[in-house]
C-alpha positions as CSV (number, residue, x, y, z in Angstrom):
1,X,22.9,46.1,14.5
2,X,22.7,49.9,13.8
3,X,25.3,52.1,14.7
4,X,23.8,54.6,17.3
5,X,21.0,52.4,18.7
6,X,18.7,54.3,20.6
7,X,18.1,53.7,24.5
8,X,15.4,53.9,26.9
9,X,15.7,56.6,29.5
10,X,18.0,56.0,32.5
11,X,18.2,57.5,35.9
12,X,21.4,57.6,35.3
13,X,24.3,56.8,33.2
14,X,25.8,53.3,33.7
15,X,29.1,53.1,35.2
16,X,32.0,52.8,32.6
17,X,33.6,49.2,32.9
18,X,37.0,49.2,34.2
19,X,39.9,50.5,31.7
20,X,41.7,46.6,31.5
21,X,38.2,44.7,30.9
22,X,37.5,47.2,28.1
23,X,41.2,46.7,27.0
24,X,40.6,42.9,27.2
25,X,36.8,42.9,25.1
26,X,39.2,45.4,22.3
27,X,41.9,42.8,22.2
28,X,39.0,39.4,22.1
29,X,39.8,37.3,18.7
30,X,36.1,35.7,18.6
31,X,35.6,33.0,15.9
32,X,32.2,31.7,14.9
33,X,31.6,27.9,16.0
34,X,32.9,25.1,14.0
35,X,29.8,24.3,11.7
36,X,27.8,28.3,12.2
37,X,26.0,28.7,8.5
38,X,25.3,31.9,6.9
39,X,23.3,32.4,4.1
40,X,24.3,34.3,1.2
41,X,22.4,38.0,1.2
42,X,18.5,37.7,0.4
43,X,16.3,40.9,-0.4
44,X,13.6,40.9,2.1
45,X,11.3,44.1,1.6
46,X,13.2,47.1,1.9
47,X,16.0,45.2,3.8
48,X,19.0,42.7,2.3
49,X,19.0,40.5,5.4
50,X,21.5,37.1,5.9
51,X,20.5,34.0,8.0
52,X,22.6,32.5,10.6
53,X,22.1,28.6,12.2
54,X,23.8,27.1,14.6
55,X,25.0,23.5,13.6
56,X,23.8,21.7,16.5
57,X,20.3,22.9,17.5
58,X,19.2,23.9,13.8
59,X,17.9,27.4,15.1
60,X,18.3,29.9,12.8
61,X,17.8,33.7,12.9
62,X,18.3,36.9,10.7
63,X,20.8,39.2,11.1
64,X,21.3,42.5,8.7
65,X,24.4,43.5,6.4
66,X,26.1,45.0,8.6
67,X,26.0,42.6,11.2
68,X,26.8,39.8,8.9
69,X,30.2,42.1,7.9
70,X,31.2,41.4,11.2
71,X,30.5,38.0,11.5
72,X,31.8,36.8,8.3
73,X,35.0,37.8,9.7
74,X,35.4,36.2,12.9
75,X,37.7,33.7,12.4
76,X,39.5,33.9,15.5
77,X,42.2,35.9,14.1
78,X,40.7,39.4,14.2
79,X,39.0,41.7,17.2
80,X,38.0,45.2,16.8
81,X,40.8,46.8,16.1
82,X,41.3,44.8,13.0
83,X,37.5,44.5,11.8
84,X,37.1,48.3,12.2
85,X,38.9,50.0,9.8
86,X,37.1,47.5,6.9
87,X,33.7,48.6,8.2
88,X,34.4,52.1,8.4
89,X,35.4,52.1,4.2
90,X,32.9,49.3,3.6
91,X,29.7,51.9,5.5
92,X,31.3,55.2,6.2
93,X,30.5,54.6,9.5
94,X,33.3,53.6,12.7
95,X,32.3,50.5,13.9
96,X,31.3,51.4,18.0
97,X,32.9,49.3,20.6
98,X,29.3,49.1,22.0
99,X,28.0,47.8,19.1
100,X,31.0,45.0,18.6
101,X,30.1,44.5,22.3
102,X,26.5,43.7,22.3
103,X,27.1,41.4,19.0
104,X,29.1,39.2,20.3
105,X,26.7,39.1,23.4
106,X,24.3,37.6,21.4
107,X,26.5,35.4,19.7
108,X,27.9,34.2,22.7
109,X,23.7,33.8,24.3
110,X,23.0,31.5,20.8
111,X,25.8,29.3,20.9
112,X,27.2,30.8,18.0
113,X,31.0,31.7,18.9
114,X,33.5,29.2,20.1
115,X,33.4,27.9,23.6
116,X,30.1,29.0,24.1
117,X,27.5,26.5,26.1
118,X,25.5,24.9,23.4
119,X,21.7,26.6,24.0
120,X,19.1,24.2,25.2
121,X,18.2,21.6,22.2
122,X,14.8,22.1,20.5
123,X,11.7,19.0,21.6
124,X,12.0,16.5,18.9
125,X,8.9,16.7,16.9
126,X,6.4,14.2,17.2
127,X,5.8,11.3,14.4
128,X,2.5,12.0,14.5
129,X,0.4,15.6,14.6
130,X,-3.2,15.7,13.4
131,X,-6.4,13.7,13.2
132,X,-7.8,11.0,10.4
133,X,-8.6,14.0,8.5
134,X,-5.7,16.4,8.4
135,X,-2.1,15.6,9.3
136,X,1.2,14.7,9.4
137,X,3.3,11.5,9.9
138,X,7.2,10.8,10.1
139,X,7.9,7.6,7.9
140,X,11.5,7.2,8.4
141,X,13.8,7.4,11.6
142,X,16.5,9.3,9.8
143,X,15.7,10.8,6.6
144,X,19.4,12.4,5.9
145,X,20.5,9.0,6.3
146,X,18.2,7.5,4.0
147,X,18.4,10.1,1.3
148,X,22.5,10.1,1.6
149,X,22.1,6.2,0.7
150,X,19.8,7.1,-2.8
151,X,22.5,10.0,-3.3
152,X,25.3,7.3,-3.3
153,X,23.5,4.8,-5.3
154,X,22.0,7.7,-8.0
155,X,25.3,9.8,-8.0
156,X,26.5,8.6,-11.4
157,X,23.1,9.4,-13.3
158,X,23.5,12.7,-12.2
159,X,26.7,13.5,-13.7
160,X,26.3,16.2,-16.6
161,X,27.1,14.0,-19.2
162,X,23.9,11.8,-18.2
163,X,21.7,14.6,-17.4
164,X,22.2,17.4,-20.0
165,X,20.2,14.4,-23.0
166,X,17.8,14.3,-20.4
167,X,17.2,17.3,-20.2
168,X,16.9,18.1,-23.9
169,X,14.6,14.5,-24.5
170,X,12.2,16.1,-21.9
171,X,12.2,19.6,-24.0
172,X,11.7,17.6,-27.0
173,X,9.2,15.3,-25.5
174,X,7.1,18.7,-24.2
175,X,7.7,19.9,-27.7
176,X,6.1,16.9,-29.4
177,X,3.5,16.8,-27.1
178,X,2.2,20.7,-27.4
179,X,2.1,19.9,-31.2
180,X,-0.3,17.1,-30.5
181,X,-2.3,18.9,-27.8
182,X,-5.9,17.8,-29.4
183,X,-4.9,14.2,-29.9
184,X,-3.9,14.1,-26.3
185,X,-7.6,16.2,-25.2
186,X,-9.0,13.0,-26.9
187,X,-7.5,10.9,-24.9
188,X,-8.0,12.2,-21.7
189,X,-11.5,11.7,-22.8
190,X,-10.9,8.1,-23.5
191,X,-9.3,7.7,-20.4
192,X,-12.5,9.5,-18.3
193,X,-14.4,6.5,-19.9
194,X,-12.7,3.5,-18.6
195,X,-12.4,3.9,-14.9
196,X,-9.8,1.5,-14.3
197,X,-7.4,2.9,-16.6
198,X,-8.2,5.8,-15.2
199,X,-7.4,4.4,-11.6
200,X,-4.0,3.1,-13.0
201,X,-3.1,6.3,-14.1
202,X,-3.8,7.8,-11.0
203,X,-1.9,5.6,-8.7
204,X,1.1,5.6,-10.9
205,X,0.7,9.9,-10.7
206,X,0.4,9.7,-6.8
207,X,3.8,7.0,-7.0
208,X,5.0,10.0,-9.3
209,X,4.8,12.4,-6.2
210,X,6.8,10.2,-4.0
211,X,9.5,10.5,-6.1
212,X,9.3,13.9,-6.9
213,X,9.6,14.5,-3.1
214,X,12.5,12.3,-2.7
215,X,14.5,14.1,-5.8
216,X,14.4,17.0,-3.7
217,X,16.1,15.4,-0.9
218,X,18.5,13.5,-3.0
219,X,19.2,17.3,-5.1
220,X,19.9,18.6,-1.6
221,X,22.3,15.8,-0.8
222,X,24.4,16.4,-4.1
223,X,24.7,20.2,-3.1
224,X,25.7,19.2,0.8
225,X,22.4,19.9,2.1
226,X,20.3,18.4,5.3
227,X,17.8,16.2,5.0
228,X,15.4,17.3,8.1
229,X,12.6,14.6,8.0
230,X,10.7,12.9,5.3
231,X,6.4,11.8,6.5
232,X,3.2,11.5,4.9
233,X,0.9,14.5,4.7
234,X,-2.8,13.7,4.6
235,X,-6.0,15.8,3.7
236,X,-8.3,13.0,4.1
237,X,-8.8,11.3,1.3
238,X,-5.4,12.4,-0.5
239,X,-2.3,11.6,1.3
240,X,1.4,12.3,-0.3
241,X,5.1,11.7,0.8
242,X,7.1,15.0,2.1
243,X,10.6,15.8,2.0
244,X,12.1,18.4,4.1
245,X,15.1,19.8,3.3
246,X,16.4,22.4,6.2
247,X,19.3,23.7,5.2
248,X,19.4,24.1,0.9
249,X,18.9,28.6,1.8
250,X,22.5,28.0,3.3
251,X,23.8,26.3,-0.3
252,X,26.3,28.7,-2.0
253,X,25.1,29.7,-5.4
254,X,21.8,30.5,-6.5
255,X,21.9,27.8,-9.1
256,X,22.1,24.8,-6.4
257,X,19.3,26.2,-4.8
258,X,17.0,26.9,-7.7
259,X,18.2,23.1,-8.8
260,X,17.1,21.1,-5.6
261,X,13.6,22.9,-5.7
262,X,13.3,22.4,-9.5
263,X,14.4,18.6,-8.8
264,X,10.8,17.1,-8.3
265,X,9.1,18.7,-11.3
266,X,11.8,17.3,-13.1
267,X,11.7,13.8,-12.2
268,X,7.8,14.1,-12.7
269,X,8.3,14.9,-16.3
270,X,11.3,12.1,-16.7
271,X,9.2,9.6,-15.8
272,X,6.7,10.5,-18.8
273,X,10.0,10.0,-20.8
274,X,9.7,6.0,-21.9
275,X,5.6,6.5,-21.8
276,X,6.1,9.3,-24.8
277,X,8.3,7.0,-26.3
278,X,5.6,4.0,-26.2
279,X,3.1,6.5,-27.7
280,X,4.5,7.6,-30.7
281,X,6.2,4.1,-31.7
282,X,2.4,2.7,-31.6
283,X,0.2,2.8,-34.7
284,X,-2.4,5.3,-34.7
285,X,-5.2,2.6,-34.5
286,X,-4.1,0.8,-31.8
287,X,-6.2,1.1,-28.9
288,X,-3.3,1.9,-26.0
289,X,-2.2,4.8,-27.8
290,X,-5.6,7.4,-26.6
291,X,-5.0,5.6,-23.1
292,X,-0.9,6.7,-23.1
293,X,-2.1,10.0,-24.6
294,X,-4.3,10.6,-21.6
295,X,-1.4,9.8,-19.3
296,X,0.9,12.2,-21.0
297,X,-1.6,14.9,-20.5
298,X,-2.4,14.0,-16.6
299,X,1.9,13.8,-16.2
300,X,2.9,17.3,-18.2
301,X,0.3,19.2,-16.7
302,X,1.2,17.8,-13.3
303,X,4.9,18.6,-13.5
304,X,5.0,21.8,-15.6
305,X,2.1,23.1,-13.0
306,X,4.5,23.1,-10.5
307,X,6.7,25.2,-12.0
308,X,4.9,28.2,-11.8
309,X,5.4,30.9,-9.8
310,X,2.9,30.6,-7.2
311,X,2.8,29.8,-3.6
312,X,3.6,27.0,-2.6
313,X,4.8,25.4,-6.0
314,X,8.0,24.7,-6.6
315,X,8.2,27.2,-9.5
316,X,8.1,29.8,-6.5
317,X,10.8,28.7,-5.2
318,X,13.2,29.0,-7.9
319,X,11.7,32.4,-8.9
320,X,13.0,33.5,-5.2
321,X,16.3,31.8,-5.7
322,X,17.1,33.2,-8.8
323,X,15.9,36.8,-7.5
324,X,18.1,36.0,-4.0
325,X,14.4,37.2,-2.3
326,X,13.5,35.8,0.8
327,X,9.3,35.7,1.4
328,X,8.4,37.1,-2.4
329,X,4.9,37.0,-1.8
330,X,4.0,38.3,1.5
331,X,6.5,40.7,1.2
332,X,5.0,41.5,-2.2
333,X,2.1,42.1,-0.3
334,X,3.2,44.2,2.4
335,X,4.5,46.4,0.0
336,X,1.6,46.8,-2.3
337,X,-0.7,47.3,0.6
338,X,1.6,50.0,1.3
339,X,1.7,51.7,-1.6
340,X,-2.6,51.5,-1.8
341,X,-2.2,53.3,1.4
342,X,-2.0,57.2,2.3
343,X,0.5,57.0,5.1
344,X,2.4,54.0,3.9
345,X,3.1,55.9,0.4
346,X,6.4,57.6,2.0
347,X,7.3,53.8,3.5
348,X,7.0,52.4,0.2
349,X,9.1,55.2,-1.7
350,X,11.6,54.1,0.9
351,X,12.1,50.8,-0.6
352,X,15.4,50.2,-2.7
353,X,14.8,50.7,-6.5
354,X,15.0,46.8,-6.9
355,X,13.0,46.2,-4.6
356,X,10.0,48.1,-5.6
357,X,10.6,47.0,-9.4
358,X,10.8,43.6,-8.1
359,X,7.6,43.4,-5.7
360,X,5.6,45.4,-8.3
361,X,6.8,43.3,-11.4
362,X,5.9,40.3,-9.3
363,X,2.4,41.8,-8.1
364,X,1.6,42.0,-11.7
365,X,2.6,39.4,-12.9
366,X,1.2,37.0,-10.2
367,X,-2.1,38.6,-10.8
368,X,-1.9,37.6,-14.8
369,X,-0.7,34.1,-14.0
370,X,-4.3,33.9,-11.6
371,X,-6.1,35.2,-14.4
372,X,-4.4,32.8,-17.3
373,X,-4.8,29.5,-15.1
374,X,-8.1,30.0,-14.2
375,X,-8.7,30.8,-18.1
376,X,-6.8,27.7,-18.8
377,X,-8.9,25.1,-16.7
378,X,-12.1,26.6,-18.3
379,X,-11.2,26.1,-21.7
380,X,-9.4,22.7,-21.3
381,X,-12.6,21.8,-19.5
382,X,-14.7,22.8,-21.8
383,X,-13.1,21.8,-24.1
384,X,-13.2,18.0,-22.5
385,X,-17.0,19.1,-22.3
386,X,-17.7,19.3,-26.2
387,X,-15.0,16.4,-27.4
């Protein structure tokens, strides 16, 4: 919403409504529809931006700050008369009738405000998309449900009390296992040898990814989020669970969010927990321990890789969360490929300060997480190579 919008030309002006309907729209106490979620405000290029979603149909739009001023306050309790005066010291700007008009419009169109028809429900999606090769499948009729039940059961392990050790046995476990990095190259190398070892380790990895799916629906259902569908996801010949959670950008707090998309890289490395434990309580000699230390190498470098702050890791994510920045890397992008460019310099000096430290910081720094993974593989492979 801006507060002079501009208008295409006319062949006239429109006629003024009538003094008592523009006394009745003045005197209208909207409230938002019992359920309406806003998001809290998220940084998206030179914009802060809020999202809205209706309860019901699960469509969800942006809307700017100053828009979201206004809606945050409709509680049925306020019109224009009472919201104004707060926008005018919040902007410096009067809030225009026409304006207050033409938002609630919209509102109204979306199903947003109270009393207004519900818009037409979206086509449920299909269980099945794709071909033997690439695709998509829904597993389970009603995946909130279903992750609501594992929340009910799991909700006492994930009490602070229980979850803080954990925490600090994975740090310590990582810990130990950095400081034995060549004993575990060696048995990677063991574990290459013997194929179906290898195969063991590899199926209880892929049963590793299930869960680390499912902990991000269970995280969402902790914090009061939605649970949209959970379905296997197949590039022939790999195939993985997926957990969708559409709702956990609507959470309150920054530190729920970055939680439920940590959640699965978490439970990945957890699971390496009694495995580490099994290692170091074997004697050096025994001929299980290269095998565990193989396994400890696959597991760490499977969860901690998904920390990092790439697209579409889960380390990306919680970067984005913790920044409150909607679309970090296209927007990163966008803004680089403006500043690269002659006539998008002045669009780019535009930005907001935090923005443009933000974007560039990120460009950079992406850019040297490229260049250190790709550096990594080599030398752990070569290494691997010469062991």
């Amino acid at each position: 919403m801006t507060d002079a919008p501009g208008r295409p030309a006319a062949p006239g002006p429109p006629a003024a409504p009538p003094a008592g309907a523009r006394a009745a729209a003045r005197a209208y106490r909207p409230a938002l529809r019992e359920g309406v979620m806003l998001s809290p405000p998220l940084l998206r290029g030179p914009r802060t931006v809020h999202l809205i979603k209706h309860p019901g149909s699960g469509a969800a739009f942006e809307v700017g700050a100053k828009e979201h001023f206004v809606i945050a306050r409709l509680d049925g309790t306020r019109n224009l008369d009472d919201i104004g005066p707060a926008y005018a010291a919040h902007f410096g700007r009067r809030l225009a009738e026409d304006n207050w008009n033409r938002l609630l419009g919209l509102l109204g169109a979306r199903g947003l405000l109270s009393g207004a028809p519900d818009p037409p429900p979206a086509p449920p999606a299909p269980p099945r998309t794709g071909t033997l090769w690439r695709g998509t499948r829904r597993m389970v009729a009603d995946a909130d449900a279903t992750t609501a039940r594992l929340h009910r059961v799991l909700r006492p392990l994930l009490h602070p009390a229980v979850q803080l050790p954990l925490l600090a046995a994975v740090l310590a476990m990582l810990a130990v296992l950095g400081l034995h990095a060549g004993e575990l190259l060696d048995g990677m190398v063991e574990l290459v040898r013997r194929p179906l070892a290898l195969a063991a380790v590899a199926l209880l990895l892929w049963f590793s990814i299930t869960l680390h799916e499912l902990a991000h629906g269970v995280a969402a259902q902790h914090y009061g989020g939605h649970v949209a569908e959970i379905g296997l996801r197949w590039r022939f010949p790999a195939a993985m669970l997926y957990c969708t959670v559409d709702n956990y950008l609507f959470l309150p707090g920054r530190r729920a969010k970055q939680v439920v998309a940590g959640a699965g890289a978490y439970v990945n490395l957890l699971l390496l927990l009694p495995f580490a434990l099994w290692w170091l309580l074997l004697p050096g000699d025994d001929p299980t321990r290269p095998l565990l230390a193989g396994l400890l190498l696959l597991g760490s470098v499977q969860g901690l890789s998904n920390l990092v702050p790439l697209p579409p890791l889960d380390g990306y994510r919680m970067l984005g969360h913790a920044l409150g920045i909607a679309h970090l890397a296209p927007e990163t992008r966008v803004y680089l490929a403006l500043r690269r460019g002659r006539t998008g310099a002045q669009a780019a000096a535009a930005y907001p300060r935090r923005a443009r430290r933000v974007y560039m910081a990120y460009g950079i720094g992406s850019a040297a997480l490229i260049l250190l993974a790709t550096a990594g593989t080599c030398t752990a492979a070569l290494l691997l190579l010469l062991r």
